[in-house]
C-alpha positions in Angstrom: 48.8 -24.6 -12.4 51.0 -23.8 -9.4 54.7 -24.9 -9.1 55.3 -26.8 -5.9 58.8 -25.3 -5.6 58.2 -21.8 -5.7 56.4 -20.5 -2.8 54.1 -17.9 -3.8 53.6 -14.8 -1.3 50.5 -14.6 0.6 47.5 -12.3 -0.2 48.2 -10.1 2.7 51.7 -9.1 1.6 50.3 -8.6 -1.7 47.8 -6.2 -0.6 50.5 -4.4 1.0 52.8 -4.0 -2.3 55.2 -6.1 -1.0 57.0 -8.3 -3.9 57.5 -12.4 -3.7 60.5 -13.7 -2.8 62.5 -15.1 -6.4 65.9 -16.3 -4.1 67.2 -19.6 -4.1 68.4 -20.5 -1.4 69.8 -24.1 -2.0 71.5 -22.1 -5.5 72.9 -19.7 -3.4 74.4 -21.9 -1.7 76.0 -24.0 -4.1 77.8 -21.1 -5.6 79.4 -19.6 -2.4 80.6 -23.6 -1.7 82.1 -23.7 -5.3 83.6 -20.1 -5.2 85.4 -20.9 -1.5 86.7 -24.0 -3.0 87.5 -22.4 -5.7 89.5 -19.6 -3.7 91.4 -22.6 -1.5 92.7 -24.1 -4.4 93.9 -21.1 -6.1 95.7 -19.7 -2.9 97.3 -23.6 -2.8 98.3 -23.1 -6.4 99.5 -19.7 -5.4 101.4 -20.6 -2.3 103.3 -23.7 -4.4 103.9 -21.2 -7.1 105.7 -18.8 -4.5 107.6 -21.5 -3.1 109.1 -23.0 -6.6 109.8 -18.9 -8.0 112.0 -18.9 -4.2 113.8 -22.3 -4.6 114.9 -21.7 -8.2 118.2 -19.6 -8.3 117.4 -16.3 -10.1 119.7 -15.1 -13.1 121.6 -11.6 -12.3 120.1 -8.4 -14.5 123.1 -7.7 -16.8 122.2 -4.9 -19.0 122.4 -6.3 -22.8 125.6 -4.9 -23.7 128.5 -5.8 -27.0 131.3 -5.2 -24.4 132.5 -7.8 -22.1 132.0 -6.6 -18.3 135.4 -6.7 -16.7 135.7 -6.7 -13.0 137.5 -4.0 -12.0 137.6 -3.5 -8.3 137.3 -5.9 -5.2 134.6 -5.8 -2.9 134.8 -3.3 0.0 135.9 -5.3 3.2 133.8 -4.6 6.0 135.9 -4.7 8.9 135.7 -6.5 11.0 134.9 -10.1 8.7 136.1 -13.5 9.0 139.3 -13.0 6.6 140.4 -10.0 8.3 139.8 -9.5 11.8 140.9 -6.2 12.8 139.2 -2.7 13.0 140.2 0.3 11.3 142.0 1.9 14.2 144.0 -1.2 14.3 145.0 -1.3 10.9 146.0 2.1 11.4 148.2 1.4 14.2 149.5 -1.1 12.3 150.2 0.9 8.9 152.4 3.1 11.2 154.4 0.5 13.0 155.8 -1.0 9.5 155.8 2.6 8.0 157.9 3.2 11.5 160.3 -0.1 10.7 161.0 1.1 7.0 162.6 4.5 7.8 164.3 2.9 11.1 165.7 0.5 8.7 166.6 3.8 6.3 168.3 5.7 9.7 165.2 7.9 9.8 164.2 8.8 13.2 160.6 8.9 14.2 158.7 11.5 16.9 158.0 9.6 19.9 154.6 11.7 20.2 153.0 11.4 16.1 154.2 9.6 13.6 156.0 11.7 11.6 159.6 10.7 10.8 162.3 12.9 10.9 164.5 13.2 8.4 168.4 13.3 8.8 171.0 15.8 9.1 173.1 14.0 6.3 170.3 13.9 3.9 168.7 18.0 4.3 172.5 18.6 4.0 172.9 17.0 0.9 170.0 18.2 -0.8 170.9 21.9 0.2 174.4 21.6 -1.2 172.5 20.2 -5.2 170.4 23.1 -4.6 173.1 25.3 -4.3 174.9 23.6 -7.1 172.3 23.6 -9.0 171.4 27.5 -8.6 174.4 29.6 -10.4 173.5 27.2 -13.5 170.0 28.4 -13.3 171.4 31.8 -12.8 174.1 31.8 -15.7 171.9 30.1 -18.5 169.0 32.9 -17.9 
């Protein structure tokens, strides 16, 4: 009895030592239609999956810890930002021009070429005559 599916190979190629064919085709087929379907709906699932995971707000990794974290420093600010507007150098600039105002306000003089105040006669005087006060006591109690 002969099965009308199969094809059986011809007498020549047997003669030969070639083998018969055993593929099937038409179940070849339907397995590399089901595995790219298969593969389209996983990378669908996949892509929705990604999607969701990036909408979702994430929760921040705090180590487990019994003490309560306390928030101990500001943020840097980046200069310049939308709060403060000015670069370093001009903060700088600026830093000196109040530090300037103070000791004016004080009778402090300032170098017109650094910004290094100078202090006054009054107040070197002053501090040399304590010192001097101050040094026969040092002098006596030794």
């Amino acid at each position: 009895m002969t099965q009308s599916s199969e094809q059986l190979p011809l007498p020549d190629a047997l003669a030969r030592g070639y083998e018969g064919d055993d593929l099937n085709v038409r179940g070849l087929l339907i397995f590399v239609i089901i595995f790219l379907i298969t593969a389209v709906v996983l990378h669908i699932l996949l892509w929705i999956l990604l999607k969701y995971y990036f909408a979702t707000p994430r929760a921040e990794d705090v180590a487990p810890s019994a003490v309560t974290l306390i928030e101990r420093f500001p943020e840097p600010q980046l200069q310049p930002s939308i709060g403060h507007n000015t670069t370093p150098q001009e903060d700088l600039a600026a830093l000196h021009q109040d530090e300037n105002r103070i000791f004016n306000a004080l009778g402090w003089q300032t170098k017109p070429d650094s910004y290094y105040p100078l202090i006054p006669d009054q107040i070197v005087t002053e501090l040399q005559q304590r010192h001097a006060a101050s040094q026969p006591a040092k002098a006596g109690a030794k």
